[in-house]
Steps between C-alpha positions, in 0.01 A plus 500: 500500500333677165281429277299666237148446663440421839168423608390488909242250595499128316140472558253407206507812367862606529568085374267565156707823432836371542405160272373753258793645467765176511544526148598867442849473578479719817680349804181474713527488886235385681490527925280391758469514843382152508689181449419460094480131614226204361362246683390188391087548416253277666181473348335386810633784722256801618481778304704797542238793651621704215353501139481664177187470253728543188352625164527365111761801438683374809523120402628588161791721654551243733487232230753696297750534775520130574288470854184415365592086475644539838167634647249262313749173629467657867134618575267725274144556540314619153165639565249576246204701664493805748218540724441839708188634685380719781457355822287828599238416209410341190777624252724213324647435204688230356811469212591205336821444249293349249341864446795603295622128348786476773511201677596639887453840640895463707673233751486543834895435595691498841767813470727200630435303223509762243860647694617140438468452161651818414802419725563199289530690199731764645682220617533345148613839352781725505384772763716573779266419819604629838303353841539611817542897391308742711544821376637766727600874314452605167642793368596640149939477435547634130296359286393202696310428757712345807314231739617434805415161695409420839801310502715738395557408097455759241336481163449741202334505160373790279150410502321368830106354518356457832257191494554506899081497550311736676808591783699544230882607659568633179183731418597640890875527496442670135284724612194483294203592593115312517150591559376261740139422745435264743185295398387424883461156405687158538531223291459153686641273240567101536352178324198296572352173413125500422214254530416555109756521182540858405423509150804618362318844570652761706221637740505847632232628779482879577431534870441810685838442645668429217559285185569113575627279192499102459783449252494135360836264600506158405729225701557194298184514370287593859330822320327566885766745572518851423764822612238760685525862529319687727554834551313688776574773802772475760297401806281235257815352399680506850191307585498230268898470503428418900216205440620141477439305152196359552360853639645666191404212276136584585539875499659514136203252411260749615689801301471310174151394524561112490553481136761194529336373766669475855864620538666186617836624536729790552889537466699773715369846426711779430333848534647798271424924539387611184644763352530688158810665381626632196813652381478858353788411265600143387785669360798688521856551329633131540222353764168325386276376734279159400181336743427532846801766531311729273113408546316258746093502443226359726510112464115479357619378189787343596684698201825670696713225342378492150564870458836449631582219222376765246746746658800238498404417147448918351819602621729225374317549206598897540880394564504273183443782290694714647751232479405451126503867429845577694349724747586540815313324764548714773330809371167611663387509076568173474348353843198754460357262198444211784302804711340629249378129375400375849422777717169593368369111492605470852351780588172397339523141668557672848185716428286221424582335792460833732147524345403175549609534872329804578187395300438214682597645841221741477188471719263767376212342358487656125895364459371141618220489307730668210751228535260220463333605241777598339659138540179368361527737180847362444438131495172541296793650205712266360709764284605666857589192664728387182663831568513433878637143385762655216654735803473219790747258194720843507478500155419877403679788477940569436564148505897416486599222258538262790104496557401432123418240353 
C-alpha cells in the first residue's frame, strides 16, 4: 500500500495534522496501534485519569478542524482563574481571564474525549485510517520510506511524520537522536470529588515534594470534581499509590491545604515517571517528527498537548506552501521551516517549566524566601500577569493560521 504521506500514531496530535491536511489533495494515511474505534459517550461515566488543560490557540485549531462541537456536546470544563502558591511560605499569586478581556483562561478536557471528537471527523473525511497497525521495521527503499507491520503488511510514502508519543517506534527505528533526564519524580494523576465547588479556578500548590494541581471538571453540572496532579518522589508516590481511598482522600487533603474543603472521593490512580525528552532534530530528508515523539515537558502546566497542536498545525501549514509553491516536500529545506518555526518556542516552553521545577524544589533559605517574594512581586503587577495570561491563552509568538482569529 502507498501513499503520499503517511503519518504513525492517530493520537490527538497525529489526528489534528492529518485533518489539516484532508484538503490538500495528498492521499493521507493515517495508522494506529489502537482500534480507531468510538464508543458511545456517557455523561455520567467517571472520568478518564487522563486530561489536557487546552489553550485559546488550541480551541481555535481544534475549532477549525471540526472537533471542537464534538468536545463541547461530550464534556468540557472552561475555567477562568489560576491560583498557585507555596506551600513552604507565604508566596501566591493569582490570574484571572478577565485581566486581558478573554472570557476563560483554557478547558480542562479528557484526552478521551478530545481523541473522540477528532475520530469523528476523520471518520467523516477522506483520509485513509488504518487500526490495528503496530509498526515493526522501517527502513529507506528509493525514495520512500518502507514500513513494515507486525503483521507482516508493508506500506510506503515519500514523506513519513511520527506522532507515535514519547516511545515513538518511528523516532527509534529512524534513528534519531534525543537529549533526555529523568526528573526523579512521579505523577499520581486521577479525579476527585470535593466538599466545595472549585471555582472554575485551576489551583496549583508547590510542595517540597513536588507540584500538585486541582484542574476544574464539571459532571452534568456537579462542579465538586476536579482532575489532580501531583507530582512528587518515587518512594512518596509508592506510598500513597499503596493507601486505600479514604487514607489517600485525607492525605491529598492535607497536601493541598483544605482549600475545597474535604476530599470526598477518589477514582483509580494511575502513577506516571516523569521524564523530559527532546529530539535534536525534528527533521530530516522526508521524516518530520510532531508532539510527544519530538518533545515531552514536565506536566506543571499541563501544556505537552497544546504545543503538539501547534506542531500539527505549523507543519501542514509548511506542506501547504510547499504544495502551493511546487516544492518538494521531502527536502530537509522544506521540512526545516516547521523546525526552525517550532523548535525554539518549544524549547523556551520546556525551559520554563525546568525552571519552575528546580526553583521550587530548592530548600536553601535565600531561594525560598526569593520565591515568595518573588510570587508576591508578580501578583502586585498587573502588566506581568496579562503577559503570564497572553502566554497561558497560547496566543504569542509564530502563530499558524489555524490559531488566529
Amino acid at each position: 500500500m502507498r501513499a503520499d504521506l503517511i503519518i504513525v500514531g492517530a493520537g490527538m496530535v497525529g489526528s489534528a495534522l492529518a485533518l489539516a491536511l484532508k484538503d490538500s489533495g495528498l492521499s493521507i494515511l493515517l495508522l494506529d496501534g489502537g482500534p480507531l474505534s468510538l464508543k458511545p459517550f456517557d455523561a455520567s461515566a467517571p472520568f478518564e485519569p487522563r486530561v489536557s488543560a487546552l489553550s485559546e490557540a488550541s480551541r481555535r485549531v481544534l475549532l477549525r478542524l471540526g472537533a471542537w462541537p464534538g468536545i463541547v456536546a461530550r464534556r468540557t470544563s472552561p475555567y477562568r482563574e489560576m491560583q498557585v502558591w507555596d506551600g513552604s511560605g507565604t508566596g501566591s499569586v493569582h490570574f484571572a481571564a478577565a485581566s486581558v478581556h478573554a472570557e476563560v483562561l483554557g478547558h480542562i478536557v479528557e484526552n478521551r474525549v478530545v481523541q473522540d471528537a477528532l475520530l469523528e471527523a476523520l471518520f467523516d473525511s477522506d483520509i485513509g485510517l488504518l487500526p490495528n497497525a503496530r509498526l515493526e521495521q522501517l527502513r529507506r527503499s528509493g525514495d520512500d520510506w518502507l514500513l513494515t507491520l507486525s503483521d507482516g503488511r508493508e506500506l510506503r510514502a515519500p514523506l513519513l511524520v511520527a506522532a507515535d508519543g514519547a516511545n515513538s517506534a518511528v523516532r527509534r527505528l529512524a534513528g534519531c537522536a534525543t537529549r533526555e533526564w529523568d526528573y526523579l519524580h512521579h505523577a499520581i494523576v486521577t479525579s476527585v470529588r470535593c466538599a466545595q465547588p472549585h471555582q472554575r479556578t485551576a489551583w496549583q500548590r508547590f510542595t517540597d515534594d513536588g507540584p500538585l494541581a486541582f484542574l476544574p471538571l464539571n459532571r452534568e453540572g456537579d462542579e465538586r470534581w476536579c482532575s489532580i496532579v501531583w507530582s512528587t518522589v518515587p518512594a512518596e508516590a509508592e506510598r500513597l499509590m499503596a493507601l486505600d481511598e479514604a487514607a489517600f482522600c485525607r492525605e491529598l487533603g492535607k497536601a493541598f491545604e483544605w482549600r475545597l474543603g474535604e476530599v470526598q472521593q477518589a477514582d483509580p490512580r494511575v502513577c506516571v515517571p516523569l521524564r523530559q525528552r527532546h529530539a535534536k532534530r525534528y527533521v530530516e530528508p522526508g521524516l518530520a517528527l510532531i508532539g510527544d515523539a519530538a518533545h515531552t515537558i514536565h506536566p506543571l502546566a499541563g501544556q505537552g498537548v497544546n504545543l503538539g497542536f501547534l506542531d500539527a498545525a505549523v507543519l501542514a501549514e509548511v506542506l501547504q506552501h510547499a504544495l502551493e509553491r511546487g516544492e518538494s516536500l521531502t527536502s530537509e529545506k522544506t521540512l526545516s521551516r516547521f523546525e526552525r518555526r517550532r523548535m525554539p518556542h518549544n524549547l523556551a516552553m520546556m525551559a520554563a517549566m525546568e525552571g519552575f521545577e528546580r526553583l521550587f524544589q530548592a530548600d536553601p533559605l535565600p531561594l525560598r524566601w526569593a520565591r515568595n517574594a518573588g510570587l508576591n512581586w508578580v501578583d502586585g503587577l498587573p502588566e506581568a500577569k496579562s503577559l503570564f495570561v497572553r502566554q497561558a491563552l497560547g496566543l504569542s509568538g509564530d502563530l499558524p493560521d489555524l490559531a488566529r482569529a
